[in-house]
Backbone as CSV, one residue per row, in Angstrom:
resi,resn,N_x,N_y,N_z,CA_x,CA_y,CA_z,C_x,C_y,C_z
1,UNK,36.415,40.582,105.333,35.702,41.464,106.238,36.489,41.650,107.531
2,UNK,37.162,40.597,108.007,37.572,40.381,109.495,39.322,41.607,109.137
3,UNK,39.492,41.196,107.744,40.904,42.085,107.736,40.665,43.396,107.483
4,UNK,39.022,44.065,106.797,39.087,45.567,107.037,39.253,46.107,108.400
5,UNK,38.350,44.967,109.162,38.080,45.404,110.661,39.433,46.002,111.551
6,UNK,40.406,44.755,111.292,41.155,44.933,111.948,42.367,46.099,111.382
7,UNK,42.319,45.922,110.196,42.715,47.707,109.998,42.409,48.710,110.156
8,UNK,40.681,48.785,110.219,40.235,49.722,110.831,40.887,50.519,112.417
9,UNK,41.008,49.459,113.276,41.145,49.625,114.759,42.567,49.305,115.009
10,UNK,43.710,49.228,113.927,44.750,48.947,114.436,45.651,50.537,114.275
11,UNK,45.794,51.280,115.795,46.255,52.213,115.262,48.150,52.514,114.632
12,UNK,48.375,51.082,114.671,49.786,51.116,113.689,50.035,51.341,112.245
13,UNK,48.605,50.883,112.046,48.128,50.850,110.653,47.978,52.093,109.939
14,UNK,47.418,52.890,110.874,47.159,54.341,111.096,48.458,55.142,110.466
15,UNK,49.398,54.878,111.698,50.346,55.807,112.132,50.950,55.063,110.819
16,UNK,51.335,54.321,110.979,52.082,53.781,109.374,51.438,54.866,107.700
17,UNK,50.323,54.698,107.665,49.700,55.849,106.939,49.979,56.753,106.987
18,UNK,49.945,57.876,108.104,50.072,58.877,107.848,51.688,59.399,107.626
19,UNK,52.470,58.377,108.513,53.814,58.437,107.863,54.210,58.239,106.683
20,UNK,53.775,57.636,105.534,53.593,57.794,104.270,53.299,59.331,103.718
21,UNK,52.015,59.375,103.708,51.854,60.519,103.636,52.452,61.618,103.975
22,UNK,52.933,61.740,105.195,53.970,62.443,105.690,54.922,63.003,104.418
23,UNK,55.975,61.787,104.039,57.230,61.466,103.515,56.708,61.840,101.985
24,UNK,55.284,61.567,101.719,54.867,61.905,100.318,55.135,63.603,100.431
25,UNK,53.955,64.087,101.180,54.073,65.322,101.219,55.480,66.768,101.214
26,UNK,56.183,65.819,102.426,57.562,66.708,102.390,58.452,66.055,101.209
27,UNK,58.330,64.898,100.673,59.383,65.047,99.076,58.621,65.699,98.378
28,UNK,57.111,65.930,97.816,56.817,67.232,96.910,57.180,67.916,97.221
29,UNK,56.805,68.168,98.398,57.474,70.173,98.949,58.647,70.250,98.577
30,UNK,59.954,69.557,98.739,61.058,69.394,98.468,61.203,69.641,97.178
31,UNK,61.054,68.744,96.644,61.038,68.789,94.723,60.566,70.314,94.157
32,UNK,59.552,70.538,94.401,58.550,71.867,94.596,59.513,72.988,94.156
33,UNK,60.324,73.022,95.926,61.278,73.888,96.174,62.298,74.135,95.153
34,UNK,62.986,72.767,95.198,63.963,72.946,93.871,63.863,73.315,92.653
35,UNK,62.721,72.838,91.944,62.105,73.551,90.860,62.219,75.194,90.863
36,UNK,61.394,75.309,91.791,60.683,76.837,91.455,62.402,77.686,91.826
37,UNK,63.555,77.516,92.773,64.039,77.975,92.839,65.789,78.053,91.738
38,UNK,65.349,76.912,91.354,66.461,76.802,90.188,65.533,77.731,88.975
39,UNK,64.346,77.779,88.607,63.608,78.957,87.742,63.948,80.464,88.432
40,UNK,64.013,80.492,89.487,64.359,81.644,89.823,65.495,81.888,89.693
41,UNK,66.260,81.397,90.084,68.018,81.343,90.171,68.517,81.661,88.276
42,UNK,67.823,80.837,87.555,68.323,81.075,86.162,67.568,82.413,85.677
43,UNK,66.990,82.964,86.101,66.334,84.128,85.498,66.087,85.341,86.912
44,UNK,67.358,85.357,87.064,67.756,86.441,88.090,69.228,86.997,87.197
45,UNK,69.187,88.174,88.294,70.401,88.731,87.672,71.546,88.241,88.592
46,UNK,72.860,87.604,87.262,73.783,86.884,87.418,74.661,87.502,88.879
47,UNK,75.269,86.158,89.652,76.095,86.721,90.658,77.588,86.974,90.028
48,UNK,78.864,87.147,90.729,79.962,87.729,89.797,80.119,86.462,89.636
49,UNK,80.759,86.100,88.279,81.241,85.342,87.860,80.577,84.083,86.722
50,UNK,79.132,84.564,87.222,77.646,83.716,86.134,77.182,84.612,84.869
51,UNK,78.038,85.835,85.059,77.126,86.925,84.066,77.144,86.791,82.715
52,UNK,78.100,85.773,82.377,77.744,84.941,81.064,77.628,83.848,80.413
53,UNK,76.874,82.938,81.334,76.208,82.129,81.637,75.032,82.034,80.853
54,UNK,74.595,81.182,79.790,73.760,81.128,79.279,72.409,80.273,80.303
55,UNK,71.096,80.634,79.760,70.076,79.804,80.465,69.551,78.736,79.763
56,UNK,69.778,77.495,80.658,69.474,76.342,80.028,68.389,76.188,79.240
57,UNK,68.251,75.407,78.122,66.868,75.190,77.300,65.551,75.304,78.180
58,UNK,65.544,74.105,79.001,64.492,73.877,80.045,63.865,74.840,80.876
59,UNK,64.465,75.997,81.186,64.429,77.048,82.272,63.692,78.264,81.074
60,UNK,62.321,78.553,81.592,61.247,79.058,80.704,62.055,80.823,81.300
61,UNK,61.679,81.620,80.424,61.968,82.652,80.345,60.813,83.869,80.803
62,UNK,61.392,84.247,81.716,59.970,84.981,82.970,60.186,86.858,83.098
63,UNK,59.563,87.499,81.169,59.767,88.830,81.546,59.010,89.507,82.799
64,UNK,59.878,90.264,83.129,59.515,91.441,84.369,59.460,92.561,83.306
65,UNK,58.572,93.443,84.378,58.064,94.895,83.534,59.241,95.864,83.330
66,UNK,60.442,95.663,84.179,61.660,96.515,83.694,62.053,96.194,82.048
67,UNK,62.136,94.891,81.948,62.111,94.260,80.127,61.292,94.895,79.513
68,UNK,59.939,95.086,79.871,59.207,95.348,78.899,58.750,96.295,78.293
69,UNK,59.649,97.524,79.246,59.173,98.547,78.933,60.783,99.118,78.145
């Protein structure tokens, strides 16, 4: 009981928390980022020198309506 208390009211305890959280939050965002932009990057149109470049297995294939029509 005496050690919730004092976590309760210790604001290091606090700040220690939310710095976690912090560091949680901006490595998802991070990771996030890389993801979604390596999906973009492989299913864009090639810069000079990538234009025959195959797309890796992993990298899902994202028609646009210019394809589909």
């Amino acid at each position: 009981m005496l050690n919730l208390l004092l976590t309760t009211t210790n604001g290091a305890v606090h700040a220690e928390y939310y710095l976690t959280l912090f560091n949680l939050v901006y490595s998802v965002g991070a990771l996030a980022a890389g993801v979604v932009g390596a999906i973009a990057w492989y299913n864009s149109k090639r810069p000079v020198g990538w234009e025959d470049r195959a797309r890796p297995s992993f990298i899902p294939a994202i028609k646009t309506m210019s394809e589909d029509a």
